[in-house]
N, C-alpha and C positions, 0 to 999 in steps of 0.2 A: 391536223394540229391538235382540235382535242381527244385524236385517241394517244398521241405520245404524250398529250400532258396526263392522262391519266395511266398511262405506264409507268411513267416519271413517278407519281405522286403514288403507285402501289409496291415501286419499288422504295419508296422512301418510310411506307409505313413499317414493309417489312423488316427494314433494318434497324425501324427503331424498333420493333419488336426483338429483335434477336441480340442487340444493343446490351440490354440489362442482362440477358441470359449468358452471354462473351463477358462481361465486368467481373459477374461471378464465377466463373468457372478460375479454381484454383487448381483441381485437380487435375497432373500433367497428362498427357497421353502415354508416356512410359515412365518406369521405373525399375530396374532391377531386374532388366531382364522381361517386364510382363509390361505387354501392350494393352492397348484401350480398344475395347470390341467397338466402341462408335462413342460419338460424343458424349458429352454429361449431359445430363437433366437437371434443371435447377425445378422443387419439388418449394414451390410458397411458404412461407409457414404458417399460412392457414389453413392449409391442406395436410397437418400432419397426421389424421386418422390412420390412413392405409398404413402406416408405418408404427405408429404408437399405440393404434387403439384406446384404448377406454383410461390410459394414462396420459391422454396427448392435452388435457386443461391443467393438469400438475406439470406438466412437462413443458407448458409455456408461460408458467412464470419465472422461468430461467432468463426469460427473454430471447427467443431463439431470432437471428436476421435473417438468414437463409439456410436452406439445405442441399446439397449438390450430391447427386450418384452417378457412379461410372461402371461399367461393366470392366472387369481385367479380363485375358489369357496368358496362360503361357502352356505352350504343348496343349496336351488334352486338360489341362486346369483352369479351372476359371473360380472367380472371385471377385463378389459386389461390394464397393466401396462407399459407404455416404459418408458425408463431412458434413458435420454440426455446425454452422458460427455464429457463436453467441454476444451476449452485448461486451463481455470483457472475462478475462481469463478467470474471474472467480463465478462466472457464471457456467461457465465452461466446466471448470471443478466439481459444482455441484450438479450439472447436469451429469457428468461423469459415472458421478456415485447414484445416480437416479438409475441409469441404465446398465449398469453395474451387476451381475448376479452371483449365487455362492458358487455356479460353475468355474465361473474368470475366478484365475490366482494371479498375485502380482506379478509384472513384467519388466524388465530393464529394456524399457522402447521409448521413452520420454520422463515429462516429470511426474504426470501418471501415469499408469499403463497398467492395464491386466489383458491378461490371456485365455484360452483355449483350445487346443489341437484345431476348431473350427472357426474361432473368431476371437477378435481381439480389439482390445478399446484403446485409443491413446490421444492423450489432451497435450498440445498443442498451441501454446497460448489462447487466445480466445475460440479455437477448435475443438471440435470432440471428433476422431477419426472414428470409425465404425465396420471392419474390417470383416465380411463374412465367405466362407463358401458351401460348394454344395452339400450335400450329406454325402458321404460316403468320399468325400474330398479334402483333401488338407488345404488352411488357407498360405499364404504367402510366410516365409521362415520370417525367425524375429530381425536378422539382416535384412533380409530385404523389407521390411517394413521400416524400420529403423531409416533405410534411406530413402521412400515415400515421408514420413517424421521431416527427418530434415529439408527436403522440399519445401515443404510446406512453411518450415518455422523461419526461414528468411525473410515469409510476410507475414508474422503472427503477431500478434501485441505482447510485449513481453512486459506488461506489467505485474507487478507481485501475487502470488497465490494468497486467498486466505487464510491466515497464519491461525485462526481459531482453534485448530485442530492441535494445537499443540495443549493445549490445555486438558485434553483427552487421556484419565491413567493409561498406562501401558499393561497393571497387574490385571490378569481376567480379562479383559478385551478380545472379543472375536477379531481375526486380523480380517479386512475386507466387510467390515461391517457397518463402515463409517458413512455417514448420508448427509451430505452439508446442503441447507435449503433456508430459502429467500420467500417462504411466500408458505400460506395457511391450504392452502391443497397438498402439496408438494408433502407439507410437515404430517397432514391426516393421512396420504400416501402410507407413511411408514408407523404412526403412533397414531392409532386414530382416538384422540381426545377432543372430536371438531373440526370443524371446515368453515369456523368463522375466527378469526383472528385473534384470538385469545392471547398470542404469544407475543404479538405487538410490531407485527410487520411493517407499519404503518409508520412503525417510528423509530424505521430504518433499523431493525434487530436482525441481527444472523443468529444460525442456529445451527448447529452437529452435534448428531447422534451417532451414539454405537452400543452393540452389546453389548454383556459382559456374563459371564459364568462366575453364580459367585455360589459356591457350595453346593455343586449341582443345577441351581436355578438359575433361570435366563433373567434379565434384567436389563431396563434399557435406560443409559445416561443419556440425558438432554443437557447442553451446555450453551445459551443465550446469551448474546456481548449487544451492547447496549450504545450508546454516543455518550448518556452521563451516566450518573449517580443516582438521578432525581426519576430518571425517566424509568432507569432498573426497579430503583423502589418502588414507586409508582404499579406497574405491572407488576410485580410480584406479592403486592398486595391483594391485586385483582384477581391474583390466581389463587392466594388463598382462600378468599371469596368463592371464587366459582367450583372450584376441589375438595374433596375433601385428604389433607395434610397431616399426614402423624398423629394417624388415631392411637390410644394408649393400648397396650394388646399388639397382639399378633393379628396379621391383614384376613381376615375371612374370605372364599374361597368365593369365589365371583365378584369380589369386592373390587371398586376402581380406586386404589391409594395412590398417593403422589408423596414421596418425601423430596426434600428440596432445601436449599440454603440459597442466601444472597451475598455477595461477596465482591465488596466495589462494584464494577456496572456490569456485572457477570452472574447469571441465575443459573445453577446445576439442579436438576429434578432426576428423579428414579422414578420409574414406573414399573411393575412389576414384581418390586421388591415383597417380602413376607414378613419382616420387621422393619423396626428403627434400625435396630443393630446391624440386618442384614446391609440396605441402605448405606448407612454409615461406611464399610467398608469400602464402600467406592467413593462417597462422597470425602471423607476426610482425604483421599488422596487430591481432591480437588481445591487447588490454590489460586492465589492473585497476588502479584506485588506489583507498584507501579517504580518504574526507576525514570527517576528524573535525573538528565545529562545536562551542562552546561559546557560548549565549547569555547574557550578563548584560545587566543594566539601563544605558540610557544615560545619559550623566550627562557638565553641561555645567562641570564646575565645573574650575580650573587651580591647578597652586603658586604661590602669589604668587613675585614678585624681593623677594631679599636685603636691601634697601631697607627695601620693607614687611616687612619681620619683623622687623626691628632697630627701625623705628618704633614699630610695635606690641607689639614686647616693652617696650620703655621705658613705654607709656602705661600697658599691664596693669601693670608694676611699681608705677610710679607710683598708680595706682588703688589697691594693694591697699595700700600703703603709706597710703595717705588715709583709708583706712577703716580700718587699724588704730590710726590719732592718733584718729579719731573716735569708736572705739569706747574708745579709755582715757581719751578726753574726759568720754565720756559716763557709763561705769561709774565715775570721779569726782566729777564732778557730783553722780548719785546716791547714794553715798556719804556725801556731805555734806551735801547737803539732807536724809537721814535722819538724820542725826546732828545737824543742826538742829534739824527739824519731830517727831522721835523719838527724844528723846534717850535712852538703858541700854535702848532698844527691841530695837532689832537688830543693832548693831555692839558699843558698849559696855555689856558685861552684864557689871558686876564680883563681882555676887553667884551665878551661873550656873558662874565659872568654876572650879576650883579648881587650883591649880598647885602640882607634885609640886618642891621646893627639898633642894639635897644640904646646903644652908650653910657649903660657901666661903666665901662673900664673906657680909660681915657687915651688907649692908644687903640690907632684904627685897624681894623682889620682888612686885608687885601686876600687876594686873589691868586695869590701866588704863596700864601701861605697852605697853602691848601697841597702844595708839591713841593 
């Protein structure tokens, strides 16, 4: 008896072990042709070293929740799969651009996607795919990934991308150079001015960067969106403080400058730049308008002309006029037909009434004077 309660009781742990590792596995065992060498691995996200390395504390302020790998085949091909899932699809975006290199060019395999003859990235809703193979190997075509993509995006969070990016000029812009990040590693990652909070993460700031070539020179725009006004101001007071901001002169040559402007709850900074003027040319392409909508109900209805109202005032007159003759018509009528068919019933009660006389006048008054 107790060695089947203790088989019972190691077949019970196992499965709850294996429990969590079945929940996550999203990745199918086929797609497109290319089978699964054996099951997935789900890979903790405290254990992302072996895979990140020396990026893997920037790389989990994206918030990563799991990570899952599968081995593919197809024929003599093979091709290793992990899947990112992060806390929501804008984390997913900027984990994107983290992992992101100037190898990958953009691809049409999702709502991001870049490529390479050996690997390919594509986000997912709140996924990040991560598609590689061997050296000397091609990984899966963009179809057939494309329909891996779709798999997947029938459980994905299809909540909104960060829309920040659109605030980003187009003139000069390295295209694939954009880096959207949540968090003060992440941002030292790519602009290293700190690794303590300076930008104001804390108070809930997003932030994208990109290149740009502006006369030759590289040049990196930082564009910061904020929840107000107050809290923009705020921190980009503090940056002037801690920066040094539009020195007058041209930037001397190991010199750290920052030019930057504030603009409603939106901070644009240049770094890299060699003047104001340089500077400028990117910044002035950087704007903000806020449009405020009000919806109400449509409605097909117009003022009449002058015409009609004067028409239809006269008819309403007229009308209420006809009903007032009808109505003293009629409370006459009955009047008299009770005073016909009920005679001292309900109008003349002479013995009902009594009447209070001063006697003035020397003729008496009655009660029947009264009808």
């Amino acid at each position: 008896m107790r060695r089947l309660l203790r088989i019972c009781l190691v077949l019970l742990c196992l499965a709850a072990a294996a429990h969590p590792a079945a929940a996550q596995g999203l990745l199918p065992s086929t797609f497109a042709g290319w089978a699964a060498a054996g099951p997935s691995m789900a890979v903790p996200p405290a254990r992302l070293d072996p895979l990140l390395g020396a990026d893997t504390p920037a790389f989990r302020e994206y918030i990563v929740k799991s990570v899952e790998q599968r081995s593919y085949t197809q024929g003599s091909q093979t091709a290793a799969v992990t899947l990112y899932r992060l806390r929501d699809p804008s984390s997913a975006y900027g984990a994107y651009t983290f992992l992101r290199n100037d190898v990958l060019s953009p691809a049409d395999l999702g709502s991001y996607a870049s490529a390479s003859p050996d690997r390919a990235l594509i986000v997912v809703g709140e996924m990040v795919l991560d598609v590689s193979a061997p050296a000397k190997q091609a990984r899966p075509s963009d179809a057939e990934l494309k329909q891996l993509a779709d798999v997947l995006d029938k459980k994905a969070d299809h909540t909104p991308y960060p829309f920040i990016g659109q605030h980003l000029p187009e003139k000069g812009r390295v295209q694939g150079s954009e880096r959207y990040v949540i968090g003060p590693l992440s941002l030292a990652h790519f602009v290293p001015l700190g690794t303590d909070d300076w930008m104001g993460f804390d108070h809930s700031a997003e932030t994208i960067l990109a290149h740009y070539k502006v006369a030759g020179k590289d040049e990196t725009l930082l564009i910061a969106s904020y929840p107000t006004q107050q809290i923009a101001a705020f921190k980009f007071e503090g940056m002037l403080r801690r920066f040094v901001f539009d020195p007058p002169g041209d930037v001397q040559p190991g010199q750290n400058v920052l030019f930057g402007k504030r603009v409603s709850s939106y901070i644009a900074i240049v770094a890299g730049a060699t003047s104001r003027q340089a500077a400028n040319k990117i910044l002035d392409q950087v704007g903000y308008a806020s449009n405020v909508t009000w919806d109400e109900p449509k409605q097909t209805l117009t003022e009449p002309g002058i015409n009609s109202m004067i028409v239809e005032a006269f008819l309403g007159t007229g009308a209420i006029m006809m009903f007032a003759v009808a109505a003293g018509i009629g409370f006459g009528g009955i009047r008299l037909l009770a005073k016909i068919f009920l005679p001292n019933k309900i109008f003349d009660r002479e013995k009902q009434i009594e009447i209070l006389q001063l006697g003035i006048s020397s003729k008496p008054i009655k009660a029947k004077d009264f009808y």
